[in-house]
C-alpha positions as YAML, in Angstrom:
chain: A
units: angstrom
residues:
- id: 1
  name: UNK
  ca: [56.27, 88.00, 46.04]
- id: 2
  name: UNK
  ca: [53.80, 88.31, 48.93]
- id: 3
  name: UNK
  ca: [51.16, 90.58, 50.53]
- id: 4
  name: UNK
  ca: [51.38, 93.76, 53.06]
- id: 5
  name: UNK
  ca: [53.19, 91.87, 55.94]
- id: 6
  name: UNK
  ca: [56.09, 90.89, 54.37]
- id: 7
  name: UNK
  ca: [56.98, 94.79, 53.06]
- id: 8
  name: UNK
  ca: [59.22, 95.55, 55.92]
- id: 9
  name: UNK
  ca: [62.33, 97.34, 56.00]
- id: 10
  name: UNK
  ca: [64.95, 94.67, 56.99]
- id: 11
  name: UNK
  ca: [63.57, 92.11, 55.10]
- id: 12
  name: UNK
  ca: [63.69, 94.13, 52.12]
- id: 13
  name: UNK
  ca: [67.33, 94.86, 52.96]
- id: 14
  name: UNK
  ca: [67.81, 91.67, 53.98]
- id: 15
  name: UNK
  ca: [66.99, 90.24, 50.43]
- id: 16
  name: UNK
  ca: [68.98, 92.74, 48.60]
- id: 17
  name: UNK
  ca: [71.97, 92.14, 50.51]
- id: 18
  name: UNK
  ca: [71.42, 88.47, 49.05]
- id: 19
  name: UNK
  ca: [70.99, 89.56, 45.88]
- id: 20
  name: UNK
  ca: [67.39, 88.73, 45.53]
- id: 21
  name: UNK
  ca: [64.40, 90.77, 44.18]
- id: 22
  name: UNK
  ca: [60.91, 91.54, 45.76]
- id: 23
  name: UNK
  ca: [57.69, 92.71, 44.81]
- id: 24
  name: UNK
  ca: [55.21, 93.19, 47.99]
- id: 25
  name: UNK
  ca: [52.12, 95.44, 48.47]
- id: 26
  name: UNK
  ca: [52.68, 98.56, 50.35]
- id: 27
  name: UNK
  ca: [51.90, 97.98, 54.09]
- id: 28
  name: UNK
  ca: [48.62, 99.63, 55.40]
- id: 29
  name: UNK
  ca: [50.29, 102.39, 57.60]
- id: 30
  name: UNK
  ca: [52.77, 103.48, 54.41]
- id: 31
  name: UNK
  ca: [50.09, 103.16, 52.09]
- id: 32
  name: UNK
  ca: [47.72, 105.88, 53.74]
- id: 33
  name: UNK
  ca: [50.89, 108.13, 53.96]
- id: 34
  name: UNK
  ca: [52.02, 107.47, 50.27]
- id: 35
  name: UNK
  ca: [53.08, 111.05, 48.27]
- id: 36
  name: UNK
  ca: [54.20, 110.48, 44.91]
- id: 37
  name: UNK
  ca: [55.30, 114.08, 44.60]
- id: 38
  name: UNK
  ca: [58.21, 113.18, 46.98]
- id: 39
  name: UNK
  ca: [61.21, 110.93, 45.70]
- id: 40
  name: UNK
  ca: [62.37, 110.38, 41.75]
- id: 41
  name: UNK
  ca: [59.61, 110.41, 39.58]
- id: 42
  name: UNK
  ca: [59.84, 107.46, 37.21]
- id: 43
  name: UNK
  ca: [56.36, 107.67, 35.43]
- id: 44
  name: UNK
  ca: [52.81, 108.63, 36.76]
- id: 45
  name: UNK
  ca: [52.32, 107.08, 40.49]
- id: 46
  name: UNK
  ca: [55.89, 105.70, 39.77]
- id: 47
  name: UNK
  ca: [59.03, 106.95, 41.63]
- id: 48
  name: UNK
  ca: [61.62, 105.47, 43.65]
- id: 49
  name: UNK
  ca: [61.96, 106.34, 47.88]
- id: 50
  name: UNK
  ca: [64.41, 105.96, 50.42]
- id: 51
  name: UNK
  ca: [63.40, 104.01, 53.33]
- id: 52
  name: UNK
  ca: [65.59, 104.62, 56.74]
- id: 53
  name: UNK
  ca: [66.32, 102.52, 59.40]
- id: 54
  name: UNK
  ca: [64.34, 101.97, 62.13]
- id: 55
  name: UNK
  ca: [66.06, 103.91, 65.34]
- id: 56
  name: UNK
  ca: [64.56, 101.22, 67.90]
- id: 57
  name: UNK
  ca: [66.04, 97.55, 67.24]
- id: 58
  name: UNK
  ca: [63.22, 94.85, 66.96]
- id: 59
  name: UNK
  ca: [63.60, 92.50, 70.41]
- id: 60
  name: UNK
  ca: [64.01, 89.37, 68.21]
- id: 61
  name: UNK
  ca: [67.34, 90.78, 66.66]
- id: 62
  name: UNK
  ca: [70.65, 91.06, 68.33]
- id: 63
  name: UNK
  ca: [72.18, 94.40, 68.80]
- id: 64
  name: UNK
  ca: [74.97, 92.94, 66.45]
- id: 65
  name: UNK
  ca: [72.72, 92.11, 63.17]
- id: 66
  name: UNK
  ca: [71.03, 95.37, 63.54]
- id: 67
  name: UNK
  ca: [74.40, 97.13, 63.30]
- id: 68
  name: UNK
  ca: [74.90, 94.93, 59.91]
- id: 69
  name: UNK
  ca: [72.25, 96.88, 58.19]
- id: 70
  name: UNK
  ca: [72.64, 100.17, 55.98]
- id: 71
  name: UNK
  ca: [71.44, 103.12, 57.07]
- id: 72
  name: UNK
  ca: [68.84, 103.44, 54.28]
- id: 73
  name: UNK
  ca: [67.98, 101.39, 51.19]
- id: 74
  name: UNK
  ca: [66.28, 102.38, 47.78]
- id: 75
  name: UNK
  ca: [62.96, 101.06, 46.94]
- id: 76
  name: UNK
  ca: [60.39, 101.91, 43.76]
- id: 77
  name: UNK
  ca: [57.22, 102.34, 44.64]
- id: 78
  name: UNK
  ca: [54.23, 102.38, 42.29]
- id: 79
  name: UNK
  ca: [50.44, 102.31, 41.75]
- id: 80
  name: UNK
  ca: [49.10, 99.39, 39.99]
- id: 81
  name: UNK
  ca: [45.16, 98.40, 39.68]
- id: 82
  name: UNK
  ca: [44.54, 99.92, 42.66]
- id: 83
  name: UNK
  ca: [47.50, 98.68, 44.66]
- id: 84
  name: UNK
  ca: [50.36, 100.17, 45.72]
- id: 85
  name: UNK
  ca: [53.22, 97.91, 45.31]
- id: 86
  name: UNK
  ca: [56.70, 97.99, 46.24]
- id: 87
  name: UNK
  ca: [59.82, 96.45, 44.67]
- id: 88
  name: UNK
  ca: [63.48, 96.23, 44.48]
- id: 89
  name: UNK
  ca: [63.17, 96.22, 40.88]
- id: 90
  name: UNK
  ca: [63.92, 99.73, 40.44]
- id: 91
  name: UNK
  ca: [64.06, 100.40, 36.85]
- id: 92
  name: UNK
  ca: [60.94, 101.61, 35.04]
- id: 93
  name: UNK
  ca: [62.26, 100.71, 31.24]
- id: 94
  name: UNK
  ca: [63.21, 97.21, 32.15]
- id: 95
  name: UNK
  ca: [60.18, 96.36, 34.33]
- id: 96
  name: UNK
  ca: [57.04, 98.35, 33.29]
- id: 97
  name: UNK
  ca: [54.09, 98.54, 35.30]
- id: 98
  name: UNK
  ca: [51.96, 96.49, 33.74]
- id: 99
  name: UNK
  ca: [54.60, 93.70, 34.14]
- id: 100
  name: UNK
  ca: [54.55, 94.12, 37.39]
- id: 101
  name: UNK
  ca: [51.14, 94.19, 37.77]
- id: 102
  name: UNK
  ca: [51.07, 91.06, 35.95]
- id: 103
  name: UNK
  ca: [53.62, 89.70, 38.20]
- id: 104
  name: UNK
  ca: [51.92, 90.42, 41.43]
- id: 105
  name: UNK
  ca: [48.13, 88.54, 40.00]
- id: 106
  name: UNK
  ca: [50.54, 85.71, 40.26]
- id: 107
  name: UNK
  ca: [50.39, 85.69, 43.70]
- id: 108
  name: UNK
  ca: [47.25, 83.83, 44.26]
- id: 109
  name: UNK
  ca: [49.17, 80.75, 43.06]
- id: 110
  name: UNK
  ca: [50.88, 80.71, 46.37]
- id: 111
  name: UNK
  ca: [47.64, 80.54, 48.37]
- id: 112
  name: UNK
  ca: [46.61, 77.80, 45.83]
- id: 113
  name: UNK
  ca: [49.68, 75.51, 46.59]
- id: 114
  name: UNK
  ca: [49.14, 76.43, 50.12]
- id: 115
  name: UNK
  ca: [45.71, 74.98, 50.39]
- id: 116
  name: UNK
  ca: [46.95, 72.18, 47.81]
- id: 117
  name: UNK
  ca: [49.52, 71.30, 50.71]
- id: 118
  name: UNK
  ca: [46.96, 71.32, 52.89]
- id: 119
  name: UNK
  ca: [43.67, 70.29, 52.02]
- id: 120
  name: UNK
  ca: [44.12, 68.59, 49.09]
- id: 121
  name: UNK
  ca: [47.28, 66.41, 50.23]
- id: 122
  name: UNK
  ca: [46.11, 66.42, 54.06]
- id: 123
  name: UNK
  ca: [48.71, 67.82, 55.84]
- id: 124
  name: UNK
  ca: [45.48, 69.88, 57.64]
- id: 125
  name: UNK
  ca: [46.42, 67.58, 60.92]
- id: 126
  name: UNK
  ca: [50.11, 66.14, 61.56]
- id: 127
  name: UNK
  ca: [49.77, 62.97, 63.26]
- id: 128
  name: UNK
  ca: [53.11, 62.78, 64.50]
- id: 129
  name: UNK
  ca: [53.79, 63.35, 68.09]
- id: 130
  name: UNK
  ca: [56.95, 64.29, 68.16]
- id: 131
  name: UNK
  ca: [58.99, 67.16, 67.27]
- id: 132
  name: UNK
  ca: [61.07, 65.25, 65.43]
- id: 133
  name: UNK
  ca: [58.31, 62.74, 63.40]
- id: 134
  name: UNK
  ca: [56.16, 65.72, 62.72]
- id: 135
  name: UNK
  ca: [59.22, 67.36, 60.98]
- id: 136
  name: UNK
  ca: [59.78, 64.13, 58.89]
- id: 137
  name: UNK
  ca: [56.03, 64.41, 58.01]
- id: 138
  name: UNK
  ca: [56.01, 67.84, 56.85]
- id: 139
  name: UNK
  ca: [59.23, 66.65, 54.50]
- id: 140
  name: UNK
  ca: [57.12, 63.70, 53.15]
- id: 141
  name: UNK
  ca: [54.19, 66.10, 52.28]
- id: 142
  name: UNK
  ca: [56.57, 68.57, 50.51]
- id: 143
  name: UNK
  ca: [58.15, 65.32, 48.56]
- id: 144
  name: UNK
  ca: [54.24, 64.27, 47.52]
- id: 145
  name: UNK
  ca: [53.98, 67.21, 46.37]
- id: 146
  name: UNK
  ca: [56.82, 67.70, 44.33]
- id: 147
  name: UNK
  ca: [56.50, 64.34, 42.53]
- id: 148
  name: UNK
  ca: [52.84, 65.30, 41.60]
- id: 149
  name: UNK
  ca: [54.30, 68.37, 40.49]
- id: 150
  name: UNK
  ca: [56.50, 66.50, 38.57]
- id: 151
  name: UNK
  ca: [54.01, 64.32, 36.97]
- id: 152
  name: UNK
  ca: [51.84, 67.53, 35.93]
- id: 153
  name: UNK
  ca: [54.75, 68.99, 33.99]
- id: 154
  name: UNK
  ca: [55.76, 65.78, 32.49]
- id: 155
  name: UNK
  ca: [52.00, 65.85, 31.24]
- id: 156
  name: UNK
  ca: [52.57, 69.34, 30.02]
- id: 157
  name: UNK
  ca: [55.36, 68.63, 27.79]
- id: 158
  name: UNK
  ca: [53.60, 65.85, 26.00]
- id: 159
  name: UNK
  ca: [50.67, 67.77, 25.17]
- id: 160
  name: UNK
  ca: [51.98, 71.20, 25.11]
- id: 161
  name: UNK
  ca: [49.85, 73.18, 27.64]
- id: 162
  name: UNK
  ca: [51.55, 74.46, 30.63]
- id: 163
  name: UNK
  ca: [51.43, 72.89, 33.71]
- id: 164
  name: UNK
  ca: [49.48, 75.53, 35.74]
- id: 165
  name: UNK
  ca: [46.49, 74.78, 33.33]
- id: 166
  name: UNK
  ca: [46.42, 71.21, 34.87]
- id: 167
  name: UNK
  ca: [44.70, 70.48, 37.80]
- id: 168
  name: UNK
  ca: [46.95, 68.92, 41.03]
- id: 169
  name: UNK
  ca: [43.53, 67.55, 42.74]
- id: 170
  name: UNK
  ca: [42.86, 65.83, 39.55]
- id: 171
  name: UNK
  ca: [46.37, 64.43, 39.31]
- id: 172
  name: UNK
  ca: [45.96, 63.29, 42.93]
- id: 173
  name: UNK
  ca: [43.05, 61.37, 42.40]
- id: 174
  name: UNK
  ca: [44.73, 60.12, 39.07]
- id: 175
  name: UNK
  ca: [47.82, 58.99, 39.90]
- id: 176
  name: UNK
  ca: [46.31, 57.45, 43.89]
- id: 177
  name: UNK
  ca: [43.76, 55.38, 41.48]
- id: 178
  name: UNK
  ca: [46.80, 54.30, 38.90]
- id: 179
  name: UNK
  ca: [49.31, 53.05, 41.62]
- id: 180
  name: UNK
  ca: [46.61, 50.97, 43.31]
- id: 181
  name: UNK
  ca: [45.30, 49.34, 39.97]
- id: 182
  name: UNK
  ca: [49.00, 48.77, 38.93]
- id: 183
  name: UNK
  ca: [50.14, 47.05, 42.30]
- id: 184
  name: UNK
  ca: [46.80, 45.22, 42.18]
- id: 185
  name: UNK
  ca: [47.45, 43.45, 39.20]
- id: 186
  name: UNK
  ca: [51.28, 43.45, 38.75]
- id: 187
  name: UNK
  ca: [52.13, 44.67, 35.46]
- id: 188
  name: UNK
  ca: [53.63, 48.35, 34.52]
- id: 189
  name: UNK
  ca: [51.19, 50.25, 32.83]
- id: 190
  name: UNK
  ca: [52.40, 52.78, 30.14]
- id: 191
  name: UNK
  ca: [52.36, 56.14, 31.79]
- id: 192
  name: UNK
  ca: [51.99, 58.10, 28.80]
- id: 193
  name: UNK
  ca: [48.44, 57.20, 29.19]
- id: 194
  name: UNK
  ca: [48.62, 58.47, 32.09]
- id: 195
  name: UNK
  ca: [49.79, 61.67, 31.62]
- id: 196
  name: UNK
  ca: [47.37, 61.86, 28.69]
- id: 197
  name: UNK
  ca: [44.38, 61.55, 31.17]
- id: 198
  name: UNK
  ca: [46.06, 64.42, 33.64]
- id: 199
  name: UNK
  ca: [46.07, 66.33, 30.51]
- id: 200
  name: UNK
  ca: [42.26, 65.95, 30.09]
- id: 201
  name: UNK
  ca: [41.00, 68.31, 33.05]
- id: 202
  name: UNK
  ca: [42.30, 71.68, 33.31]
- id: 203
  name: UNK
  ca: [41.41, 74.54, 35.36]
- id: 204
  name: UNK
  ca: [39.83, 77.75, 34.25]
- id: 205
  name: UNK
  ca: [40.62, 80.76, 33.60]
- id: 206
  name: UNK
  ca: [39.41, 83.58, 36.32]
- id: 207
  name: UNK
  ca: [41.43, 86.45, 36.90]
- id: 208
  name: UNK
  ca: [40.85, 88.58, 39.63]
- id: 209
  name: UNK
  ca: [38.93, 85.50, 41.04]
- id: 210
  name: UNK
  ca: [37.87, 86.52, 44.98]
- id: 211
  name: UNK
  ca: [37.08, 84.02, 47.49]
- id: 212
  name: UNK
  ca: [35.74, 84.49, 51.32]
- id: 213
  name: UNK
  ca: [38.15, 82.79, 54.20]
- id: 214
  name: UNK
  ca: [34.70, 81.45, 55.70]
- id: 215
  name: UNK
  ca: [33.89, 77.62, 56.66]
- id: 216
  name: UNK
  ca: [30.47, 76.69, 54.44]
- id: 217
  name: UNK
  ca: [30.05, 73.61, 56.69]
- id: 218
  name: UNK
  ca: [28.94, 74.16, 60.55]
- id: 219
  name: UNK
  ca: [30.69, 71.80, 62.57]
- id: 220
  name: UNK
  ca: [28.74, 69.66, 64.93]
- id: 221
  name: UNK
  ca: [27.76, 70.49, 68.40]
- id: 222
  name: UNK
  ca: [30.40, 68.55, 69.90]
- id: 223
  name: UNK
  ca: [33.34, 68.99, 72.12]
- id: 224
  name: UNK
  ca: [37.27, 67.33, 71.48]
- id: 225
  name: UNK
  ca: [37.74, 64.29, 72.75]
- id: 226
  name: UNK
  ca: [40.93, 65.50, 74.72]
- id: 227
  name: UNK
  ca: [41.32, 61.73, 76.85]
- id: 228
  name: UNK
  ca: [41.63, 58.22, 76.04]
- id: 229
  name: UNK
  ca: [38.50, 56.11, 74.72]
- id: 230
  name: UNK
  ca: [38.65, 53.71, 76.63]
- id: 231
  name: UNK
  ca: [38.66, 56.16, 79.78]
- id: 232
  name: UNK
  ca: [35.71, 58.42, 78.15]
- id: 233
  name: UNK
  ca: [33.38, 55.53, 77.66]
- id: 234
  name: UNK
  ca: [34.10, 54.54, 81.41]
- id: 235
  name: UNK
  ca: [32.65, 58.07, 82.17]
- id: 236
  name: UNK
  ca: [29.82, 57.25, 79.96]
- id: 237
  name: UNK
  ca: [28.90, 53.86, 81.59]
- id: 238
  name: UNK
  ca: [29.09, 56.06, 85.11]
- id: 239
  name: UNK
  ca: [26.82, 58.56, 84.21]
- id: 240
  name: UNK
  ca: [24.73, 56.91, 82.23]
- id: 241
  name: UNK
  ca: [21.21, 55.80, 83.55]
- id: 242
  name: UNK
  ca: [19.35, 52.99, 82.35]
- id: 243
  name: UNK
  ca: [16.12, 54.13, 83.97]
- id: 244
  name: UNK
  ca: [16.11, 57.35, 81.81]
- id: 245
  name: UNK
  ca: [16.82, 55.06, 78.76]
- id: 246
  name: UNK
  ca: [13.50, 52.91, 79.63]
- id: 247
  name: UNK
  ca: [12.13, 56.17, 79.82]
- id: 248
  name: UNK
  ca: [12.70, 57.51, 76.44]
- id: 249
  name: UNK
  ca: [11.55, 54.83, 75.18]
- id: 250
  name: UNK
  ca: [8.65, 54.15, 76.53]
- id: 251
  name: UNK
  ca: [7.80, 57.62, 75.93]
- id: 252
  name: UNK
  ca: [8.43, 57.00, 71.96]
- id: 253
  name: UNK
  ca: [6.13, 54.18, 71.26]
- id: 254
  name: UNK
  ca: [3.13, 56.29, 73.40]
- id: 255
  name: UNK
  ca: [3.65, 58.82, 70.69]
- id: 256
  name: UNK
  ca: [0.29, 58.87, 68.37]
- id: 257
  name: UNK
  ca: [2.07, 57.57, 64.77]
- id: 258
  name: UNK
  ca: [1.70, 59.67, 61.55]
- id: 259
  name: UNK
  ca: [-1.35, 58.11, 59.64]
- id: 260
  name: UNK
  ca: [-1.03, 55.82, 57.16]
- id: 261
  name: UNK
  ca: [-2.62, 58.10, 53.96]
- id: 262
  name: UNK
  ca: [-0.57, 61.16, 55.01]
- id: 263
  name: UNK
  ca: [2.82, 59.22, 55.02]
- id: 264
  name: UNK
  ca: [1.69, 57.41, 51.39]
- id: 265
  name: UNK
  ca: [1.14, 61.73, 50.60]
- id: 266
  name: UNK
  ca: [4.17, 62.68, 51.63]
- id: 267
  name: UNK
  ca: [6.09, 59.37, 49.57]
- id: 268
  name: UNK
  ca: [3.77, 60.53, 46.77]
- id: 269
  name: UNK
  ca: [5.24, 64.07, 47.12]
...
């Protein structure tokens, strides 16, 4: 599954030459253009198209791999909740549309394990300097991951919900807390408690849930330290004046204070 970008022509054929289905939302240019009077009608804003290959050969592909790929392949396309989806699954009896449309509201659980990845797990900001390193990073991140995974649907089974109920942050904060206070004292704790306690907070249900891709928090008024500390605070010590210091303070202690009943009105308050 994905969004609009990924609805292209040779990755679709790409991905049926492997043997592997797709359901993507009809790219912006193809959606405006969409007939559903053309094609073989398979139900009401249902029918299956032909989509041709592209005369001109992207410049990332070798003359070679574009000769690889059929001439045209066979697509359904279909209206859904006010999308237009597309899909290799091309048969309306076996996959209805409002399976499908249940199948694409799935999607948002790829942007949450994206930002679970990310935020939540910290991998934001590789550390690594190297090519190399910051490859074996990105591999210990996915293996974090994974084992909390794990934990969550261990948790599942033992108190039959289903794993995308739980919540991975509060796993996270679970299982950090339960590997420090079991090294700490030395003695294996029973984990079903554990997973009994992941069990505790799940998430809630909100379908069609919308959120903007906007920062709440302004970030401070200062630029990247792009040099060495040691270096920048040589700068400072430079540039610095200790007259101007004297100054500003000097000029703080002449200022008239607040009196004493206003700032026992404003505790007060």
């Amino acid at each position: 599954m994905g969004d609009a970008i990924y609805g292209t022509y040779f990755l679709l054929a790409s991905l049926l030459d492997q043997g592997i289905d797709a359901v993507f939302e009809q790219m912006g240019a193809r959606k405006r253009s969409t007939d559903f009077r053309q094609g073989k009608q398979l139900a009401a804003k249902d029918h299956l198209i032909e989509l041709s290959k592209p005369g001109k050969k992207p410049d990332w592909m070798s003359e070679e791999d574009y000769e690889k790929f059929p001439a045209c392949i066979t697509i359904r396309e279909l209206k859904v909740n006010g999308k237009i989806l597309i899909t290799t699954l091309l048969s309306a009896k076996e996959y209805p549309k409002d399976e499908l449309k249940t199948l694409y509201k799935e999607r948002w659980h790829i942007e949450v394990d994206l930002r679970n990845i990310k935020t939540t797990l910290g991998m934001e900001t590789l550390s690594c300097r190297t090519p190399a390193m910051a490859e074996k990073e990105i591999w210990v991140y996915f293996l974090a991951y994974n084992l909390i995974r794990l934990l969550m649907t261990q948790s599942a089974l033992l108190t039959d919900v289903l794993p995308r109920q739980l919540s991975f942050k509060h796993t996270v904060q679970l299982w950090t807390a339960w590997s420090q206070q079991t090294y700490a004292v030395g003695i294996q704790a029973d984990e079903g408690i554990l997973f009994m306690l992941i069990a505790q907070k799940t998430v809630g249900n909100r379908p069609g849930r919308v959120e903007p891709k906007a920062v709440k928090k302004r970030p401070k008024p200062f630029g990247l330290l792009t040099e060495e500390r040691v270096s920048a605070r040589e700068k400072i010590k430079k540039t610095w004046a200790p007259e101007k210091a004297e100054g500003l303070t000097k000029r703080h202690s002449e200022l008239t204070p607040f009196p004493s009943d206003l700032v026992s009105f404003a505790l007060i308050i």
